[in-house]
Every structure is written in structure tokens, then in C-alpha cells.
C-alpha positions as CSV (number, residue, x, y, z in Angstrom):
1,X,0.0,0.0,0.0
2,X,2.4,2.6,0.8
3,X,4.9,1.4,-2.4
4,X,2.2,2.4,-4.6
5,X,1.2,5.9,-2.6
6,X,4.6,7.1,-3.3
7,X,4.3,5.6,-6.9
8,X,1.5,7.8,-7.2
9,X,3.1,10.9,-5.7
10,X,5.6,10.6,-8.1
11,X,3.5,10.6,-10.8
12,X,1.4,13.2,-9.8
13,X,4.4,15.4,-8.6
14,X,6.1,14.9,-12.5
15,X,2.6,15.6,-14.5
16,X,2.4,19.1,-12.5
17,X,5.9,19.3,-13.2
18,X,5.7,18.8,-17.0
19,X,2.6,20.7,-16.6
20,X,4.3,24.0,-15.5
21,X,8.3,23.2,-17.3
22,X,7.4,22.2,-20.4
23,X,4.9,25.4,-21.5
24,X,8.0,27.7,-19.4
25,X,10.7,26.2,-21.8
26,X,8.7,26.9,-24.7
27,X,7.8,30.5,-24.0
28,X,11.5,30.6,-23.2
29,X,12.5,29.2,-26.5
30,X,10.3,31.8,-28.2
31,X,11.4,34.7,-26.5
32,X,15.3,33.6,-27.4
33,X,14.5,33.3,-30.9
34,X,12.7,36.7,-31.5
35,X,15.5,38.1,-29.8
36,X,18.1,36.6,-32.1
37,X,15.5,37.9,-34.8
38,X,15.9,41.4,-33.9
39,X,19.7,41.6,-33.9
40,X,19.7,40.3,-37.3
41,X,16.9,42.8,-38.1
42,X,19.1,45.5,-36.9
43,X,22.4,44.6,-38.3
């Protein structure tokens, strides 16, 4: 019983975490490449 309680916790704690890193790296990513787009806009 408690095996699979921390089996669940574990699950549950890396869905939120893909939940919250996953959309946060993305933004990230996007953010980086418009940047990179505006120093070639300005060169």
C-alpha cells in the first residue's frame, strides 16, 4: 500500500511538473528566438 502511494506521488508530482516546465521552456525558447530575430533585423 504505501509502495504504490509514493508511486502515485511521483506521478502526480512529474505531470504538475511537465505541466508548469514544459509550456516555461517553450515560452523561453520563443522569446530567445525573436531576440536573435531582432539583432539580425538591426544589423
Amino acid at each position: 500500500m504505501e509502495g504504490s502511494v509514493i508511486i502515485m506521488g511521483i506521478l502526480v508530482g512529474a505531470g504538475l511538473l511537465a505541466y508548469v516546465v514544459i509550456p516555461g521552456l517553450i515560452l523561453l525558447w520563443d522569446r530567445v528566438l525573436d531576440s536573435v530575430e531582432r539583432e539580425r533585423e538591426k544589423e
